[in-house]
N, C-alpha and C positions, 0 to 999 in steps of 0.2 A: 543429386541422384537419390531416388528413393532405397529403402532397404526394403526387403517384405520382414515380418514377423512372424517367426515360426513359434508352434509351440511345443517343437521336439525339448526335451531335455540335452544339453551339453554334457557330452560324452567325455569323461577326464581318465585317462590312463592309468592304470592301474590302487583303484580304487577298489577292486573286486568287485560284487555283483550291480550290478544298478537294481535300487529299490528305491529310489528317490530320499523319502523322509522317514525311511522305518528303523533306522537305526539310529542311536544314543550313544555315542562316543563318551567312556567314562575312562579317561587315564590314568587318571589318579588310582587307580583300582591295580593298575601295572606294580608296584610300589609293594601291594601285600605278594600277587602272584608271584612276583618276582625274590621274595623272601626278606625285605626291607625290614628291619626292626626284628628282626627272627633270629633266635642267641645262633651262636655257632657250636655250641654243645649243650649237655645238661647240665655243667653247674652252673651254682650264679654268678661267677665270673666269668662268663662264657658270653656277656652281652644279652643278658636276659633282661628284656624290656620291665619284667613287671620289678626286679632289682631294684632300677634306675630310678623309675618312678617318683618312688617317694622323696629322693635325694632333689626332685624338681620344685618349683612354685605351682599351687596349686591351680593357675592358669597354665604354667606353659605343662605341666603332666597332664591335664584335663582331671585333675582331681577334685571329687565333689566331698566327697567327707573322710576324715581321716579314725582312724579307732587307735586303742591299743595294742592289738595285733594282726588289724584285718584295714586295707583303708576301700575306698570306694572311687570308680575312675570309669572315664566313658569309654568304651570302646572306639581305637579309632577308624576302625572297618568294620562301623555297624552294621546287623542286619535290617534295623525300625531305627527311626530319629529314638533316642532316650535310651538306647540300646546302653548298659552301661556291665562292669565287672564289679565281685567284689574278691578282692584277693589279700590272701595274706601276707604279710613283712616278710617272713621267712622263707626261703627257696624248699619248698618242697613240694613234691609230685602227686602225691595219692591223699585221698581223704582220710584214709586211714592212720594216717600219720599225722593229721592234725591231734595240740594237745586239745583238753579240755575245754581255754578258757577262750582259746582260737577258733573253734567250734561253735561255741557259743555266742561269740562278738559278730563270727560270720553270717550266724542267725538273725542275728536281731542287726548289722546291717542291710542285709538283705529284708527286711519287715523295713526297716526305715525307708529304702530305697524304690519301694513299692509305697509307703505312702508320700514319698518327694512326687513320683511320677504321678499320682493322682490327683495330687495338686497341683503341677504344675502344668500336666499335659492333659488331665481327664481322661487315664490309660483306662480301657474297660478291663483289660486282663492281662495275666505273662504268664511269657516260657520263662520258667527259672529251670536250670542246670549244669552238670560240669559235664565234659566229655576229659573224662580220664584216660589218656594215654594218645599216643597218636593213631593208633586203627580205630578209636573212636570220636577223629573228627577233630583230638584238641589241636589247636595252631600251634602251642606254647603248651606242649607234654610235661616238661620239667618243671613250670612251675603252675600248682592248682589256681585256677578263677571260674569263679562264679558266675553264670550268664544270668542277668536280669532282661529278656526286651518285653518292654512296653506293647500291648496289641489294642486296634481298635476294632469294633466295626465295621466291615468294608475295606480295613489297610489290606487287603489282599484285590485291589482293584486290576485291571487291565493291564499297566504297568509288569507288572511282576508276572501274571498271568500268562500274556502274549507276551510281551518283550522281554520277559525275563530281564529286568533292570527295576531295581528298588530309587523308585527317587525319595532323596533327604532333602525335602527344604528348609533346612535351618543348618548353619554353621557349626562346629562340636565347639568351638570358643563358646557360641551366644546359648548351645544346650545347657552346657557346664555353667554359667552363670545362672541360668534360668534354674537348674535344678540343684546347684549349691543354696542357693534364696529360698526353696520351697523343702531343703530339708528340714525334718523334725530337730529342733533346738530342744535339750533333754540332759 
């Protein structure tokens, strides 16, 4: 017995809208909305990620450089592949309350981490900034970090544009490797 071939699409039950292939299923993305790795107060006993960190190996924290009071680490819900923080040892919230020398490491992490990126990825430019407090955006209010991302070119392609979905093609393991290797040794 013959079949015919149709070339309706298969209707599957509750999937929500039929659009065939226009949507990009990114789960992993559930994990931040959902508040995964987000202290459960402001101190740093409170399960504050940027705390932990440093007490990791510098693969499994995603740690690319370490200072004396500031280290360097990728973000793990980047915005840009190379997306990376720099934050300080110490739990605290405002800029203003960084010391001196804290300030200063922070500096000149952030200059190194923009020339790691240059090397390693050919960044043509970045957002560098903090968003202090939570009405302005930060994830992690209580404790300060540094946004470094990487921009190129064009990285505002159709992707982001129409689909509103940033695709990452590199792993934050193989980022972290790659931009550990292309930091300034100094």
């Amino acid at each position: 017995m013959l079949h015919s071939m149709t070339t309706e699409p298969e209707q599957q039950i509750g999937v929500g809208t039929q659009d065939a292939f226009q949507r990009l299923w990114t789960p992993h993305r559930m994990a931040y909305i959902q508040g995964e790795n987000k202290p459960s107060g402001p101190g740093a006993d409170d399960g504050c990620p940027f705390c932990s960190i440093p007490a990791k190996s510098d693969e499994d924290g995603l740690v690319i450089a370490r200072g004396e009071h500031v280290y360097a680490v990728l973000n793990l819900y980047p915005y840009n592949g190379g997306h990376l923080m720099v934050v300080p040892y110490r739990h605290v919230a405002d800029y203003t309350e960084l010391t001196g020398p804290e300030t200063a490491e922070l500096g000149e992490l952030t200059k190194q981490a923009m020339t790691a990126l240059r090397t390693a990825s050919g960044a043509h430019g970045f957002n560098i900034g903090m968003n202090q407090g939570t009405v302005a955006g930060a994830g992690i209010a209580a404790h300060l970090h540094q946004h470094i991302v990487p921009r190129w070119g064009g990285d505002t392609n159709f992707m982001p544009v129409v689909g509103h979905t940033k695709v990452l093609p590199q792993l934050l393991a193989d980022t972290r490797k790659m931009l550990a290797e292309a930091w300034p040794k100094g």
